[in-house]
C-alpha positions as CSV (number, residue, x, y, z in Angstrom):
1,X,74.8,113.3,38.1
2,X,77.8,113.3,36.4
3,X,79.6,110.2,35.0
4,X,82.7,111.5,36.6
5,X,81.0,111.4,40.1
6,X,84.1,109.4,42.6
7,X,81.0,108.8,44.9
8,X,78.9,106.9,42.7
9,X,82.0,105.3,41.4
10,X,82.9,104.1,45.1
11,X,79.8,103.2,46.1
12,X,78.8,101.4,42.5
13,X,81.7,99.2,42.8
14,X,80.1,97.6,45.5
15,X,76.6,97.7,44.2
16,X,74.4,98.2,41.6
17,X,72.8,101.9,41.7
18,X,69.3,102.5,40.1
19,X,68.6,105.8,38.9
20,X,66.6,106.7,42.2
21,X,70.2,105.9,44.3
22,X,71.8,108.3,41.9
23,X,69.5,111.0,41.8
24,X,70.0,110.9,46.1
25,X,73.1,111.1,46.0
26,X,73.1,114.1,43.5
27,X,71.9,116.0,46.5
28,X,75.5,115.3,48.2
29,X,77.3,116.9,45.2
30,X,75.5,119.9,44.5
31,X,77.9,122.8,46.3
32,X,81.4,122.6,45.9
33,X,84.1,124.4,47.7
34,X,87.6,125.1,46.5
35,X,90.9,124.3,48.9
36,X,94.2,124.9,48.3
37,X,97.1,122.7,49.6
38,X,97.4,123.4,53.3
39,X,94.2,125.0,54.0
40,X,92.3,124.5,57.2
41,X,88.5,122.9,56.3
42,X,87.4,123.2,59.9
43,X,88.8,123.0,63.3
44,X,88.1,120.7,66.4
45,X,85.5,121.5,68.3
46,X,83.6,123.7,65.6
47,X,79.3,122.2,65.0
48,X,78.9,119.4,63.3
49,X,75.9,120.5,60.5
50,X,78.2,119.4,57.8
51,X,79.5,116.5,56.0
52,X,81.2,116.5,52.7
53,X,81.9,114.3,49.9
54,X,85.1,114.8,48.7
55,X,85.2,115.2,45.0
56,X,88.9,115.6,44.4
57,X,92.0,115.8,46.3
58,X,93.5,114.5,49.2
59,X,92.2,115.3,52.9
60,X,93.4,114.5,56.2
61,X,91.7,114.6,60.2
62,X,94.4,115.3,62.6
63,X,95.0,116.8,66.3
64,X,97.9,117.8,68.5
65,X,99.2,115.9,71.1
66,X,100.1,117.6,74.5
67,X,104.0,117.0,73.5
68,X,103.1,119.4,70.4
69,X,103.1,116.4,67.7
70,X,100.5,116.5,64.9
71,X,98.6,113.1,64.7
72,X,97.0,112.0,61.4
73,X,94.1,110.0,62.2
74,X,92.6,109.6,58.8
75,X,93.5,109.7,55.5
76,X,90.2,111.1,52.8
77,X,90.3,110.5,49.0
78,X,87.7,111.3,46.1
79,X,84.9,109.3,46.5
80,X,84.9,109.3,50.5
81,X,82.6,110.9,53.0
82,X,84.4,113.4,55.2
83,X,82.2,113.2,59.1
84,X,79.8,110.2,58.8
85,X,81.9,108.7,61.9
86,X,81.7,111.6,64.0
87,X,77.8,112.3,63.0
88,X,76.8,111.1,66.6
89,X,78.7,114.3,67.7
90,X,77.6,117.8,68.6
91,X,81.1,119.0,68.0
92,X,84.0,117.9,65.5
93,X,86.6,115.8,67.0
94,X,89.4,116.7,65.3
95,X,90.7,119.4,62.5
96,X,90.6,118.7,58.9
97,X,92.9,120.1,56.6
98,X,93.9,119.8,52.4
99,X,97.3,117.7,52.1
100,X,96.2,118.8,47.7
101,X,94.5,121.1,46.3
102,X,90.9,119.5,45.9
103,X,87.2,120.2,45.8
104,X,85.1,119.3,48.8
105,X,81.3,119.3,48.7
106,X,79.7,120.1,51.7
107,X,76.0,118.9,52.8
108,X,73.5,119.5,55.8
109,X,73.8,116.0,57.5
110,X,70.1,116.1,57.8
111,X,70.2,115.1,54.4
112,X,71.1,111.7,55.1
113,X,67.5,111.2,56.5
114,X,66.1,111.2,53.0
115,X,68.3,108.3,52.1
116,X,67.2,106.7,54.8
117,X,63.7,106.9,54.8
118,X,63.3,106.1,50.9
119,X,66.3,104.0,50.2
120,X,66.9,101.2,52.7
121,X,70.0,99.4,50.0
122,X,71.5,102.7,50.1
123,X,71.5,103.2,53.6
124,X,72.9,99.5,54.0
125,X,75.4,100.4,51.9
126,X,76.4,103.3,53.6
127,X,76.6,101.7,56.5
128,X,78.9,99.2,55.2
129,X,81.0,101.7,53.8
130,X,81.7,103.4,57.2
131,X,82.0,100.2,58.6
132,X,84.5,98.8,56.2
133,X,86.5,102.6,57.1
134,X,86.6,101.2,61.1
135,X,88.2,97.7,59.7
136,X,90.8,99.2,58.0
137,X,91.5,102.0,60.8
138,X,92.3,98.5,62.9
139,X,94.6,97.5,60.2
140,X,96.2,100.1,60.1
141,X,96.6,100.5,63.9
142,X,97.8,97.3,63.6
143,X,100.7,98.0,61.6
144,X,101.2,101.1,63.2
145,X,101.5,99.4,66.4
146,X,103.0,96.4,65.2
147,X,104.9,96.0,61.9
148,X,108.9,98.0,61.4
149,X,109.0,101.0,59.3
150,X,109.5,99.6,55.8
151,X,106.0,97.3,57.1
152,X,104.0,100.5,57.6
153,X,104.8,102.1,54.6
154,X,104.3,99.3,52.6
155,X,101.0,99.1,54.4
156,X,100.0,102.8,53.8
157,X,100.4,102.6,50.0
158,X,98.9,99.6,49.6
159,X,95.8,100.9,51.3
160,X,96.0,104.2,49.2
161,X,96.4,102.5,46.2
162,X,93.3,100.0,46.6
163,X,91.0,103.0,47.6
164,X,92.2,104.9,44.5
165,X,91.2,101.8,42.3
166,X,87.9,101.7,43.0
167,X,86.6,105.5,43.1
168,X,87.1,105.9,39.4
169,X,90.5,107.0,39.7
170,X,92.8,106.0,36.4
171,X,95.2,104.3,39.0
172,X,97.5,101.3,37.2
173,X,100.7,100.8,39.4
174,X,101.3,104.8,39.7
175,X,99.8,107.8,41.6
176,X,100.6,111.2,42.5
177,X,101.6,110.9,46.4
178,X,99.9,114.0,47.4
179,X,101.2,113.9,51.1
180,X,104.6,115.1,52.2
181,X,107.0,112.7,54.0
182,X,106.0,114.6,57.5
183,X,102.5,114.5,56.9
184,X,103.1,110.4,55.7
185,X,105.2,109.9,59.2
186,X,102.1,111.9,61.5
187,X,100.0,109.0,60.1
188,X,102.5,106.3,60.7
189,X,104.4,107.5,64.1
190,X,107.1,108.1,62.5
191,X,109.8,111.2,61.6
192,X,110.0,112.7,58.3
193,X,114.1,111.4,58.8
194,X,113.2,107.7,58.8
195,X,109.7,107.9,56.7
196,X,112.7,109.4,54.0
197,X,115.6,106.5,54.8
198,X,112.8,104.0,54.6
199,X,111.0,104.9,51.6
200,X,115.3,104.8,50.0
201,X,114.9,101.4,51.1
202,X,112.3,100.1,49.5
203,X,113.5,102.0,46.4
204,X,116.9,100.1,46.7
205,X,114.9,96.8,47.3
206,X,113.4,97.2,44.1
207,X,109.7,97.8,45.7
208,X,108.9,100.8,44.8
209,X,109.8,104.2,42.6
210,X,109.3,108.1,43.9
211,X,110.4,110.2,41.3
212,X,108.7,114.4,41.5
213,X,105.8,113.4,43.6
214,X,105.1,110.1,41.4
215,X,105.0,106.9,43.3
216,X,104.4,103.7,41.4
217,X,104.7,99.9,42.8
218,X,107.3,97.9,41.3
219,X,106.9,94.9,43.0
220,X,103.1,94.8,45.0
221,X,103.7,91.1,45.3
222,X,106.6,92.2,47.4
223,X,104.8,94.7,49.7
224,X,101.9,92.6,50.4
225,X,104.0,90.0,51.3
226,X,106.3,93.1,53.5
227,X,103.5,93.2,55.5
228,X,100.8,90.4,55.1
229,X,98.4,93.0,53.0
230,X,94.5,92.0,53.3
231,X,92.7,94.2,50.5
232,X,89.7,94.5,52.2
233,X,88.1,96.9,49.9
234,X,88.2,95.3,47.2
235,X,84.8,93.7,47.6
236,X,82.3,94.1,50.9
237,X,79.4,91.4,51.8
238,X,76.2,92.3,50.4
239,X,74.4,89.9,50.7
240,X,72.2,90.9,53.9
241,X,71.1,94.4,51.7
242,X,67.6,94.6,51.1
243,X,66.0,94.4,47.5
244,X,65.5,98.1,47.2
């Protein structure tokens, strides 16, 4: 598998792989489909046979509500798995769509048996990744729920930014924001109007800079502290995984 892998780069932060791990997870990577900004990747409702790994781009689960909203529910990067939570499901829960152009690589969920049957680390590890994806979904629900606009956005990149760090990405205190102000208010509840008056705010604060898609964290100490940011992917417990 290649170096350049943002799977084995996510999942080796957390863990040493030996070259029986890598070769596994080779099988995830081995077909790759092309998307293009705005295309639809599947659509609620459709079978469930396949996962992906998402190899680059940005990704996003949503739904409609019955007053015609959109609402984001998740947020995929390179490096994540795209249907491990709904693999108890006959039938996809929701539509995913590219917010980037990117490169998906799709995979029979049956293949996650083989990990599980010859690699019992991996398969903890895996486990604790989806796991650690349900923590932060509370977070974020959390601030959703709880914290003012200028909270939740500080939130939201916070959380982008931490995943980026660790799947290999060459993130320093900039990224390319590939999500539109809409698309960042249908995963925060809020307009595009006030997601764009409140990301001026921070800007005027001194928090942050947006300039042609760019966004880069001027002040992080000042974010976390906007909204009392626990990086909780920074490092998981492993000390419960088996040997091998």
């Amino acid at each position: 598998m290649s170096a350049e892998s943002c799977l084995v780069a996510k999942l080796g932060h957390y863990t040493d792989l030996g070259n029986a791990d890598r070769l596994l997870l080779q099988d995830f990577e081995k077909e790759e489909l092309t998307f293009k900004k705005r295309d639809l990747v599947r659509r609620e409702g459709e079978p469930t046979r396949s996962l992906f790994v998402v190899k680059r781009g940005w990704f996003f689960g949503h739904s409609m509500l019955p007053s015609g909203k959109r609402q984001v529910h998740r947020v995929f990067l390179p490096g994540d798995f795209i249907g491990t939570h709904e693999i108890v499901c006959a039938e996809a829960t929701y539509d995913i769509s590219a917010a980037s152009d990117g490169v998906l690589c799709p995979f029979d969920k049956s293949g996650l048996k083989v990990v599980f049957t010859r690699s019992p680390r991996l398969t903890a590890l895996l486990y604790s990744i989806e796991a650690l994806d349900q923590v932060t979904q509370d977070d974020r629900l959390r601030a959703v729920s709880r914290m003012d606009a200028a909270g939740r956005l500080a939130h939201f990149f916070l959380q982008m930014f931490s995943r980026l760090r660790i799947s290999g990405e060459q993130v320093g205190r900039s990224i390319r924001l590939e999500m539109s102000q809409e698309l960042i208010g249908d995963t925060l509840g809020l307009t595009g109007i006030h997601v764009n008056r409140t990301l001026k705010q921070l800007s005027d604060e001194g928090l942050i800079e947006l300039s042609a898609g760019v966004l880069t964290l001027t002040d992080e100490a000042g974010l976390k502290a906007l909204c009392d940011f626990d990086d909780m992917h920074y490092r998981i417990d492993t000390s419960w995984f088996p040997d091998t």
